[in-house]
C-alpha positions in Angstrom: -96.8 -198.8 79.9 -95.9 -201.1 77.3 -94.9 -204.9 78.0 -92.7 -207.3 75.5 -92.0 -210.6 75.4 -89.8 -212.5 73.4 -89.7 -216.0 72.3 -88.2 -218.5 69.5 -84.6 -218.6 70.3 -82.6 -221.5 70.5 -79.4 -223.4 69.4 -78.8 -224.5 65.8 -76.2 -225.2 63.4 -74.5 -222.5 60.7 -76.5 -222.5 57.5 -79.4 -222.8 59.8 -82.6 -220.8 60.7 -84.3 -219.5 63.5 -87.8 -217.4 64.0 -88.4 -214.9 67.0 -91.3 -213.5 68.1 -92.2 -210.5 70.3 -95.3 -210.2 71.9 -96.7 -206.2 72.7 -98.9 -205.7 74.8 -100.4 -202.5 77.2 -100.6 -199.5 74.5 -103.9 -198.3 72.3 -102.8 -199.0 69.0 -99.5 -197.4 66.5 -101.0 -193.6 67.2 -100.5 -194.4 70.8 -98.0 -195.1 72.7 -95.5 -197.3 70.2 -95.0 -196.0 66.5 -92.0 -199.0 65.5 -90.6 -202.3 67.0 -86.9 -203.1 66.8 -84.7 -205.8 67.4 -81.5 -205.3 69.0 -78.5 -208.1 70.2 -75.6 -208.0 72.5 -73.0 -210.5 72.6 -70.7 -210.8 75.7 -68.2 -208.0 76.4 -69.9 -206.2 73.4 -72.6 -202.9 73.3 -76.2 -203.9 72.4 -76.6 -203.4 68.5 -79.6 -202.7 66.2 -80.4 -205.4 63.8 -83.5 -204.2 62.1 -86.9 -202.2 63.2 -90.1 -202.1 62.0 -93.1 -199.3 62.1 -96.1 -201.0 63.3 -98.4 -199.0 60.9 -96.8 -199.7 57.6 -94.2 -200.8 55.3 -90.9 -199.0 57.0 -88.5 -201.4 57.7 -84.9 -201.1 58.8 -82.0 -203.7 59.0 -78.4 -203.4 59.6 -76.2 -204.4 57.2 -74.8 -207.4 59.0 -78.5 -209.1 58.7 -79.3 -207.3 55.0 -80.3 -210.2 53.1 -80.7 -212.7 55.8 -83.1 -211.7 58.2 -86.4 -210.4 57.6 -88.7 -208.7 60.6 -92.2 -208.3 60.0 -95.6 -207.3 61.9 -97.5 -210.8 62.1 -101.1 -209.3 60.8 -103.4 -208.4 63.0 -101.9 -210.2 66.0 -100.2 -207.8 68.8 -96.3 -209.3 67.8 -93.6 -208.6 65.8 -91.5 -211.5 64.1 -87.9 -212.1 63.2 -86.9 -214.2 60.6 -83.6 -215.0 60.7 -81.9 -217.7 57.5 -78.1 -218.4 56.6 -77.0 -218.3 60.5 -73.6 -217.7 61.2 -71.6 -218.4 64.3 -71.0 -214.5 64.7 -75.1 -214.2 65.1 -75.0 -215.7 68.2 -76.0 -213.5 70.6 -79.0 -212.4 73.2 -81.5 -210.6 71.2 -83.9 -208.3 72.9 -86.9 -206.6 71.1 -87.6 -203.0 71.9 -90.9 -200.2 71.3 -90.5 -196.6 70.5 -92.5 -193.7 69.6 -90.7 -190.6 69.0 -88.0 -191.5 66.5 -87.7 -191.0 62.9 -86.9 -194.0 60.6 -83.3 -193.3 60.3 -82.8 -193.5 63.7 -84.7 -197.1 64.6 -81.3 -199.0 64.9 -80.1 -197.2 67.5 -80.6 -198.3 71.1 -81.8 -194.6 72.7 -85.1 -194.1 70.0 -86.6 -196.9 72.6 -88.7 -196.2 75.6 -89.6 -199.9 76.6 -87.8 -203.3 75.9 -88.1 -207.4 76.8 -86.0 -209.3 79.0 -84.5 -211.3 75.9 -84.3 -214.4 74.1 -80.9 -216.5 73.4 -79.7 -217.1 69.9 -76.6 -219.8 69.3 -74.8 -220.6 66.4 -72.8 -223.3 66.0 -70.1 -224.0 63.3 
């Protein structure tokens, strides 16, 4: 059973930038139990929504067009985590943003909510204009 922690949100102004972090722990490596990492945000009164996704054993990254550009999610080396970079903040950003594992899924499919089996309790993200 996989566990995920997020971390590294915050308030700041437009223009700004912001970096979140989430810790995996509880599987045996990618050929286990999680294959990608994704990062997903729900505003108030709206559905949760894939921002970008990341396979844990390569290069294969995935971002939705809303963040192309401006946010960048990486594995951080060796360490067990999984960042997002996020520049050029806007108030429309704000949001709670939750990280998420899967292992089934292919690529094409990372920004949608159901290709995850386990996910964090979330981190807040504000953006002020």
């Amino acid at each position: 059973q996989a566990q995920l922690v997020e971390s590294g949100g915050g308030s700041v102004q437009a223009g700004g930038s912001l970096r979140l972090s989430c810790e995996v722990s509880g599987y045996t490596g990618y050929t286990g139990n999680i294959a990608y990492v994704g990062w997903f945000r729900q505003a108030p009164g709206e559905e949760r929504r894939g921002v970008a996704a990341v396979r844990l054993g390569g290069v294969i990254a995935r971002y939705s067009d809303s963040v192309k550009g401006r946010f960048t999610i990486s594995r951080d080396g060796n360490k067990n985590s999984v960042s997002l970079q996020m520049t050029g903040l806007k108030a429309e950003d704000t949001a709670m943003y939750y990280c998420a594992a899967g292992n089934a899924q292919p690529s094409a499919l990372w920004l949608q909510a159901a290709s995850y089996n386990w996910w964090g309790q979330g981190t807040q993200v504000t953006v002020s204009s």
